[in-house]
ZAMARTOR-518278 format. One record per residue: residue number from 1; chain; x, y, z of N, C-alpha, C in turn. Coordinates in Angstrom, 3 decimals. Example, Ala and Ser with C-alpha at 12.3 -4.5 7.8 and 13.67 -1.06 7.14 Angstrom:
REM residues 2
<atom pos="1" unit="A" n_X="13.190" n_Y="-5.690" n_Z="7.800" ca_X="12.300" ca_Y="-4.500" ca_Z="7.800" c_X="13.200" c_Y="-3.300" c_Z="7.800"/>
<atom pos="2" unit="A" n_X="12.850" n_Y="-2.250" n_Z="7.080" ca_X="13.670" ca_Y="-1.060" ca_Z="7.140" c_X="12.900" c_Y="0.030" c_Z="7.870"/>
***
This chain:
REM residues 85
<atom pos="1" unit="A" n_X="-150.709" n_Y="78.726" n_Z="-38.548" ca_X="-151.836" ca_Y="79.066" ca_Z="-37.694" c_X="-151.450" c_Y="80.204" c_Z="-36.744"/>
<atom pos="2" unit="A" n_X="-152.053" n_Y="81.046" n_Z="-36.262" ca_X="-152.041" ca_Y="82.527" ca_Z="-35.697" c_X="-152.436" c_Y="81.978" c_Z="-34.300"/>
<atom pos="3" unit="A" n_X="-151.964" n_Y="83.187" n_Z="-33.360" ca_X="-152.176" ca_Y="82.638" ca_Z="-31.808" c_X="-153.449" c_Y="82.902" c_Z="-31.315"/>
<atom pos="4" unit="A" n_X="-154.138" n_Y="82.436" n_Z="-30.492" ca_X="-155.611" ca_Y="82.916" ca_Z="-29.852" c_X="-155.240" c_Y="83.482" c_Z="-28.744"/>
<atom pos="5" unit="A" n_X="-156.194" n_Y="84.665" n_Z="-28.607" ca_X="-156.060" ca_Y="85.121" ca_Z="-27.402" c_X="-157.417" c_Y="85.123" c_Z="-27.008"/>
<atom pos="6" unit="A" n_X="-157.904" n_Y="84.882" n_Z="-25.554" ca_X="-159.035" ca_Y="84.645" ca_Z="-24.960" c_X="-159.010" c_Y="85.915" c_Z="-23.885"/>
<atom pos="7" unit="A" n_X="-160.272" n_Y="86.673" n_Z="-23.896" ca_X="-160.158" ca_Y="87.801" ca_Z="-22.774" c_X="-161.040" c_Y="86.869" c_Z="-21.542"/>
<atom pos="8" unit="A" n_X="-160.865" n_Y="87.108" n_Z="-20.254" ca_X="-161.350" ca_Y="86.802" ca_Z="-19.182" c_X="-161.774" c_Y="88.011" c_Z="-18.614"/>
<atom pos="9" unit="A" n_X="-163.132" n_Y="88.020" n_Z="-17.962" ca_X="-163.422" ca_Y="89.363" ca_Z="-17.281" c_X="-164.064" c_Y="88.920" c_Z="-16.268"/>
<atom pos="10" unit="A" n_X="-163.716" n_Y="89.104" n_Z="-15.039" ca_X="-164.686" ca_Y="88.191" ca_Z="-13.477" c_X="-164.690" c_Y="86.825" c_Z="-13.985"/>
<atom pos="11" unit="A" n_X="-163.897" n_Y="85.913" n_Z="-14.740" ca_X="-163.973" ca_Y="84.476" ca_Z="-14.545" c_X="-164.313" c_Y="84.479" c_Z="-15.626"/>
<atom pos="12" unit="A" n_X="-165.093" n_Y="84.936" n_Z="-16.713" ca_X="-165.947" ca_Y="84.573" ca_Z="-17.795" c_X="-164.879" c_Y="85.226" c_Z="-19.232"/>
<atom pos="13" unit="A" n_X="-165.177" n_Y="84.074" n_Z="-20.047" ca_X="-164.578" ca_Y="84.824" ca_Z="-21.298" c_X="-165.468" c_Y="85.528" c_Z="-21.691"/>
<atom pos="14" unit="A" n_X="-165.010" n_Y="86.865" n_Z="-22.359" ca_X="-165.717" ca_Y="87.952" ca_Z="-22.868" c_X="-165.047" c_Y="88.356" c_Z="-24.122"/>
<atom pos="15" unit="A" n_X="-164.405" n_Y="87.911" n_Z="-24.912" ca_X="-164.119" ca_Y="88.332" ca_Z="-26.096" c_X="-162.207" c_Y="87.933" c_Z="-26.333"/>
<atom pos="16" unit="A" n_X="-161.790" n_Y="88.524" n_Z="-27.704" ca_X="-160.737" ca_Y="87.285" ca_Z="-27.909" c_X="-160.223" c_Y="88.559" c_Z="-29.120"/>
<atom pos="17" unit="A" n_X="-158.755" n_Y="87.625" n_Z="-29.250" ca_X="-157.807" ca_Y="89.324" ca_Z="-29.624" c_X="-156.806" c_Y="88.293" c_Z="-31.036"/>
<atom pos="18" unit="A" n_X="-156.263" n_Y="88.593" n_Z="-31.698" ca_X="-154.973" ca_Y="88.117" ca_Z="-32.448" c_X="-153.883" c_Y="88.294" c_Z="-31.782"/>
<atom pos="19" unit="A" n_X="-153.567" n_Y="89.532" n_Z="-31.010" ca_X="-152.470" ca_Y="89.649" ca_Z="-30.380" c_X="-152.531" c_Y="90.484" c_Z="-28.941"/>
<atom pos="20" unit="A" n_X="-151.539" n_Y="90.276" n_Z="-28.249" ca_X="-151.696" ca_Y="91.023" ca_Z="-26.601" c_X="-151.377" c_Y="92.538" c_Z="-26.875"/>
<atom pos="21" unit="A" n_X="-151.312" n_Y="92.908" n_Z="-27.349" ca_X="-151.587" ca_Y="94.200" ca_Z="-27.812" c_X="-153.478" c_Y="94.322" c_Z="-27.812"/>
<atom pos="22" unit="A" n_X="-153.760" n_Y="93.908" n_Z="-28.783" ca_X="-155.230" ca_Y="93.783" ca_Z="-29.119" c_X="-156.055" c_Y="93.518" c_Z="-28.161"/>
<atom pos="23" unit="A" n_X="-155.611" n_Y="92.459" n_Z="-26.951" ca_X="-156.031" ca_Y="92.149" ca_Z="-26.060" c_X="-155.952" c_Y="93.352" c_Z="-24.747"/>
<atom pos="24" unit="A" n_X="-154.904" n_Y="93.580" n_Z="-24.371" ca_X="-155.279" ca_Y="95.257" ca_Z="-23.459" c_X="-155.903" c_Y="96.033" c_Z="-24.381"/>
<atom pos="25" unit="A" n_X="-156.131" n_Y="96.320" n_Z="-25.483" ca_X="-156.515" ca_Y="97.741" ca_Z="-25.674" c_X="-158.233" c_Y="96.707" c_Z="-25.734"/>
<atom pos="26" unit="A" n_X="-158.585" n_Y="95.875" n_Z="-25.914" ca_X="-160.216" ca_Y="95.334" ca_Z="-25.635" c_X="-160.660" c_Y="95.448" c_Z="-24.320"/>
<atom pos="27" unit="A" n_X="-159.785" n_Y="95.134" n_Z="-23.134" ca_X="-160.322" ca_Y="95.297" ca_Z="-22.031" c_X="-160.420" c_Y="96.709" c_Z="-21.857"/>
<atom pos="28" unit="A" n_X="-160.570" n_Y="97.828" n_Z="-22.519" ca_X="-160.651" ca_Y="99.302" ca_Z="-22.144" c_X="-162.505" c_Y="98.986" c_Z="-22.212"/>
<atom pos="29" unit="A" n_X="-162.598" n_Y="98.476" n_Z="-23.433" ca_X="-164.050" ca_Y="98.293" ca_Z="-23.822" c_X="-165.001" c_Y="97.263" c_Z="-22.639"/>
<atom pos="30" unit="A" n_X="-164.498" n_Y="96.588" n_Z="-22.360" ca_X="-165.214" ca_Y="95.874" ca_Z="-20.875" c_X="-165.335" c_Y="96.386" c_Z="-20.138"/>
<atom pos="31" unit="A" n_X="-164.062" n_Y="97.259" n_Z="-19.644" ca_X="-164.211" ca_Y="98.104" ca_Z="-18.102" c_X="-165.101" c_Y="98.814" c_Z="-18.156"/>
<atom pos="32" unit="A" n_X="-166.057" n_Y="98.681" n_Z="-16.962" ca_X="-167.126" ca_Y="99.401" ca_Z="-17.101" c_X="-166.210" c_Y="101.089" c_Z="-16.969"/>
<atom pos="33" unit="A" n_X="-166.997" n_Y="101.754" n_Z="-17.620" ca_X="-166.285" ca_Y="103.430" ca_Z="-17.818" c_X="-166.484" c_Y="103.951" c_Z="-16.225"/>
<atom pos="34" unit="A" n_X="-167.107" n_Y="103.604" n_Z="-15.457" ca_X="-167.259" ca_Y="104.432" ca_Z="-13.902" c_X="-166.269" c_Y="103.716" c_Z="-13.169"/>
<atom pos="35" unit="A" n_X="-165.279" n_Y="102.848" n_Z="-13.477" ca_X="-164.159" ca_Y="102.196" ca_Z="-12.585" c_X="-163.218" c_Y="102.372" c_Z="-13.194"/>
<atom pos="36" unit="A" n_X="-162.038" n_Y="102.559" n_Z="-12.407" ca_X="-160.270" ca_Y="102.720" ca_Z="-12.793" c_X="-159.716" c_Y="101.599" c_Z="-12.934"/>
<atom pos="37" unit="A" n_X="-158.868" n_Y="101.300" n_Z="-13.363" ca_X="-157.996" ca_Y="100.157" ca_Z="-12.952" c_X="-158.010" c_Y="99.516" c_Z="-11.912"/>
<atom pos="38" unit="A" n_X="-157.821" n_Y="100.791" n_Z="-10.963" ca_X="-157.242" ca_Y="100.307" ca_Z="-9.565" c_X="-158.510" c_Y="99.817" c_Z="-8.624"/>
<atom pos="39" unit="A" n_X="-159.369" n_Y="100.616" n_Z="-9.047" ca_X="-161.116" ca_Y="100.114" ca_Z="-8.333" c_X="-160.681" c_Y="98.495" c_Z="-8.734"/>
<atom pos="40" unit="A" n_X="-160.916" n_Y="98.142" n_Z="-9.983" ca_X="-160.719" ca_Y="96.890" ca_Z="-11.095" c_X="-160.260" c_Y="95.876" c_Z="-9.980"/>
<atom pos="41" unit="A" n_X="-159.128" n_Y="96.027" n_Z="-9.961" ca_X="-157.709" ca_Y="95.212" ca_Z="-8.963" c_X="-157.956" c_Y="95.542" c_Z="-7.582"/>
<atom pos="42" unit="A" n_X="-158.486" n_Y="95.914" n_Z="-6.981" ca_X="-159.111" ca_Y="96.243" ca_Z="-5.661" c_X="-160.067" c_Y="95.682" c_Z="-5.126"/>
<atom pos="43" unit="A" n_X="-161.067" n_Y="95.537" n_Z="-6.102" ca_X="-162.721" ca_Y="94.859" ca_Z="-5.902" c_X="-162.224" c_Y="93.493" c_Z="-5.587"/>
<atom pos="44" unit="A" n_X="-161.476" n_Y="92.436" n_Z="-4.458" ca_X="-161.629" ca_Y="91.241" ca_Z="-4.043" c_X="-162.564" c_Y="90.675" c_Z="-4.114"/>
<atom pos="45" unit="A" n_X="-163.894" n_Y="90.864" n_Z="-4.261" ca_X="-164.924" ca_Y="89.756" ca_Z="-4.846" c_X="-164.820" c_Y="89.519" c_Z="-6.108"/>
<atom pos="46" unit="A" n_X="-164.056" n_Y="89.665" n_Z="-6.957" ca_X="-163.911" ca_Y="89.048" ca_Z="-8.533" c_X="-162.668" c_Y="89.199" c_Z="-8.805"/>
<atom pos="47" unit="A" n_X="-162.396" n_Y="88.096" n_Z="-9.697" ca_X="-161.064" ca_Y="87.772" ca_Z="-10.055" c_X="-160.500" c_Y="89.206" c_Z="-11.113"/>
<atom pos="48" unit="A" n_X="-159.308" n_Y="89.422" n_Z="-11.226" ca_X="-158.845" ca_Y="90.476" ca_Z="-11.906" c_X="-158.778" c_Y="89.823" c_Z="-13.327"/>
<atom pos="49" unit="A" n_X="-159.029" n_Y="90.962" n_Z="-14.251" ca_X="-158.869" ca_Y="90.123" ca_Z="-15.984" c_X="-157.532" c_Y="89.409" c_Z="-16.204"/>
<atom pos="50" unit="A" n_X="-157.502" n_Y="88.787" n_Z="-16.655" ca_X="-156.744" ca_Y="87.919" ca_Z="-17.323" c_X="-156.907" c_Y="87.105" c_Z="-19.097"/>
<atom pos="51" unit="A" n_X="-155.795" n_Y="86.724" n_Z="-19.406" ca_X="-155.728" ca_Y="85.864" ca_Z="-20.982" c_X="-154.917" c_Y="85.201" c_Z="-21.146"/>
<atom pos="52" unit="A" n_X="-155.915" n_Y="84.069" n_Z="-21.696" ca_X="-155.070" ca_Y="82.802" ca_Z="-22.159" c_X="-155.145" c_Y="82.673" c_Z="-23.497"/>
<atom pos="53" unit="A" n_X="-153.908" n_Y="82.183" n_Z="-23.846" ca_X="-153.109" ca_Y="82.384" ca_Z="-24.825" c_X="-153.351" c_Y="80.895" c_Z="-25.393"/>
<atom pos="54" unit="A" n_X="-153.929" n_Y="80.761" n_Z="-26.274" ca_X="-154.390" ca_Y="79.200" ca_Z="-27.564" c_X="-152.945" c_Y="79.285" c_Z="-28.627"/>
<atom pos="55" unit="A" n_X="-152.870" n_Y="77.976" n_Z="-28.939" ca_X="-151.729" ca_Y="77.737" ca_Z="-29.776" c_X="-152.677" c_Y="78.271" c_Z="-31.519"/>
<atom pos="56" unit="A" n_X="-154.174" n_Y="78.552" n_Z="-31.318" ca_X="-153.966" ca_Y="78.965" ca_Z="-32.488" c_X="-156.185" c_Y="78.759" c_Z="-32.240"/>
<atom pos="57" unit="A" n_X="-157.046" n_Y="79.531" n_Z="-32.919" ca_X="-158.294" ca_Y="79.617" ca_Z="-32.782" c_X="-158.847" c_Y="77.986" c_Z="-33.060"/>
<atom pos="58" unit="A" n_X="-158.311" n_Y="77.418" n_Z="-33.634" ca_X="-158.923" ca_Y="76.296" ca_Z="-33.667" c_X="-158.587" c_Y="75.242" c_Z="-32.479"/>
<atom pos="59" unit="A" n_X="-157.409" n_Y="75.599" n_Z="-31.849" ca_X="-156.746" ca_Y="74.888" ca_Z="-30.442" c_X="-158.036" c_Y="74.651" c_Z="-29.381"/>
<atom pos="60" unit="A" n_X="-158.613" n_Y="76.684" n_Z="-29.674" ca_X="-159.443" ca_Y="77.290" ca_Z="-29.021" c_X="-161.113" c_Y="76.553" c_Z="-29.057"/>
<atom pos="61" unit="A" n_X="-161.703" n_Y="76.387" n_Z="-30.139" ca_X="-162.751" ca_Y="75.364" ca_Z="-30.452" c_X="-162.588" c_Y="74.054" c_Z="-30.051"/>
<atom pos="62" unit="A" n_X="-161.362" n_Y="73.913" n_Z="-30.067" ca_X="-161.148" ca_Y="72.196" ca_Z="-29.649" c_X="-160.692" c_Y="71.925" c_Z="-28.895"/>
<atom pos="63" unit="A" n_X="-160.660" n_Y="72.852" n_Z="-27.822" ca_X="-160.678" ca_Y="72.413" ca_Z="-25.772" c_X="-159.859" c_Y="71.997" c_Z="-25.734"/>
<atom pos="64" unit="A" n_X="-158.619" n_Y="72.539" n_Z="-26.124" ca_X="-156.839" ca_Y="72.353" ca_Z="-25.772" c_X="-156.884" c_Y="73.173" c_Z="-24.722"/>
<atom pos="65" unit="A" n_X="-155.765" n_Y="73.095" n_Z="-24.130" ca_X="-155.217" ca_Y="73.500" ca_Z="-22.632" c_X="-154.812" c_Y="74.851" c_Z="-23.697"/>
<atom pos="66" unit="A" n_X="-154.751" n_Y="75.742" n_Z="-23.202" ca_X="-154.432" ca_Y="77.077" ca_Z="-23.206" c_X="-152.787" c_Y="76.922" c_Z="-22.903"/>
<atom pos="67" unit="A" n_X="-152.140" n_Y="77.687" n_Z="-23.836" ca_X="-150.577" ca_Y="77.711" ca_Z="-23.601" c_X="-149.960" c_Y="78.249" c_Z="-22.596"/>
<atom pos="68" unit="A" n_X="-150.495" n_Y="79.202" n_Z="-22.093" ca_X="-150.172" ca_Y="80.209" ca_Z="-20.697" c_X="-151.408" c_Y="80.998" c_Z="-20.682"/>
<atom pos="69" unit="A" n_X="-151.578" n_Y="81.055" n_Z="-19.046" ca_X="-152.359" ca_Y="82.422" ca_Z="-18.965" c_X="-151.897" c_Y="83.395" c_Z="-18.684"/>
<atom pos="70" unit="A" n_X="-152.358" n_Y="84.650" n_Z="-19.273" ca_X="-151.363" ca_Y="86.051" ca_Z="-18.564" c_X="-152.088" c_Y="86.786" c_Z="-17.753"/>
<atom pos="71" unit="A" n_X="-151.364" n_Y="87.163" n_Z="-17.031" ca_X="-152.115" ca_Y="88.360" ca_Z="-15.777" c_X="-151.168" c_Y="89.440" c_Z="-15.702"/>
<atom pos="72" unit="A" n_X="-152.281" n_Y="90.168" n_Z="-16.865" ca_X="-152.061" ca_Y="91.912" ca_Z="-17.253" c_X="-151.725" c_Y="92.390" c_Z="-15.548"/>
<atom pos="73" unit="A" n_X="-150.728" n_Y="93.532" n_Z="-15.487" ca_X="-151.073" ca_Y="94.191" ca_Z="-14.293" c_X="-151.514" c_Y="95.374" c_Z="-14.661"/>
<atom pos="74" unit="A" n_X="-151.943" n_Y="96.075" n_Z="-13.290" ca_X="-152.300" ca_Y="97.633" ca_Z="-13.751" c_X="-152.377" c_Y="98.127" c_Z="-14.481"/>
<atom pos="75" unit="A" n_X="-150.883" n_Y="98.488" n_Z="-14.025" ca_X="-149.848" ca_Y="99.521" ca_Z="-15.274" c_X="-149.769" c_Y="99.116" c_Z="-16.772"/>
<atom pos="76" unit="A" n_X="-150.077" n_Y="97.763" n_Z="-17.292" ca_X="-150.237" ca_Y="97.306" ca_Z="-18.568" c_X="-151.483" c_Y="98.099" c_Z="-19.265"/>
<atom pos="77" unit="A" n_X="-152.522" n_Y="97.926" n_Z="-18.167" ca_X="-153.744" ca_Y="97.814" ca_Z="-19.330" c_X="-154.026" c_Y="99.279" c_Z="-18.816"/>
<atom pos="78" unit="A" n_X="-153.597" n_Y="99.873" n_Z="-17.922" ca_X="-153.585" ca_Y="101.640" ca_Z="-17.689" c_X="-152.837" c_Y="102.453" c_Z="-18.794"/>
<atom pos="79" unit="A" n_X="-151.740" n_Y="101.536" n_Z="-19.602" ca_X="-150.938" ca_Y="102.058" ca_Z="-20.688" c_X="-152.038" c_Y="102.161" c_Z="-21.698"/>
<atom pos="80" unit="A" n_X="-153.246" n_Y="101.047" n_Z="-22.002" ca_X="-153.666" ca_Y="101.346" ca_Z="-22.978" c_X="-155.130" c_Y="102.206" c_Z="-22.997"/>
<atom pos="81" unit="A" n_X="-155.736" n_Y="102.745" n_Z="-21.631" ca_X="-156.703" ca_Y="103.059" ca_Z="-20.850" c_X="-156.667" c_Y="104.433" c_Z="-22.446"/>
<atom pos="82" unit="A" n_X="-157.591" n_Y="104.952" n_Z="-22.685" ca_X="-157.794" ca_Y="105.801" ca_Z="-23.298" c_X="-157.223" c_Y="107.752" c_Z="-22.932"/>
<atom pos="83" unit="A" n_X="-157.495" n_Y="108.021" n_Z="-22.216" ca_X="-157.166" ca_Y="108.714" ca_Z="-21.405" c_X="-155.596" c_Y="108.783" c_Z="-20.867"/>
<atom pos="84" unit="A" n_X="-154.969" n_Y="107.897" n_Z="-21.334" ca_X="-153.582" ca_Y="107.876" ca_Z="-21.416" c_X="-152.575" c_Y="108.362" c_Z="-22.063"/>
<atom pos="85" unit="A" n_X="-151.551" n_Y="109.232" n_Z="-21.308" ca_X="-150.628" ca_Y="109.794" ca_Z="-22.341" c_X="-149.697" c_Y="109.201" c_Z="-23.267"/>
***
């Protein structure tokens, strides 16, 4: 079985990856295009993105505890920002 990845965006899942790779380069597609990163991680009225990590998509359907959650920083998901060298 393959790992789940769950995207979080302001609290809410918004979409889901095979791998954390897959998972930063999806949150390029959420961020709204008129905010930076740093706007992103700045805005204190909403939680910063985050992903939790399922032992596998069906873990994910069947309301298992999530294996870890990760909290991308910045500089992670700025690596995969489009506009990046």
């Amino acid at each position: 079985m393959a790992t789940f990845y769950e995207l979080i965006w302001r609290g809410d899942g918004c979409g889901d990856a095979a791998d954390l790779e897959e998972a930063l380069l999806n949150f390029q597609e959420i961020k709204p295009k008129e905010l930076s990163w740093q706007e992103v991680f700045a805005d204190t009225a909403h939680e910063p993105p985050c992903i939790r990590r399922y032992r596998s998509f069906e873990a994910f359907l069947d309301n298992e505890d999530e294996l870890e959650t990760i909290h991308p920083s910045q500089a992670m998901l700025e690596r995969f920002a489009p506009d990046a060298p």
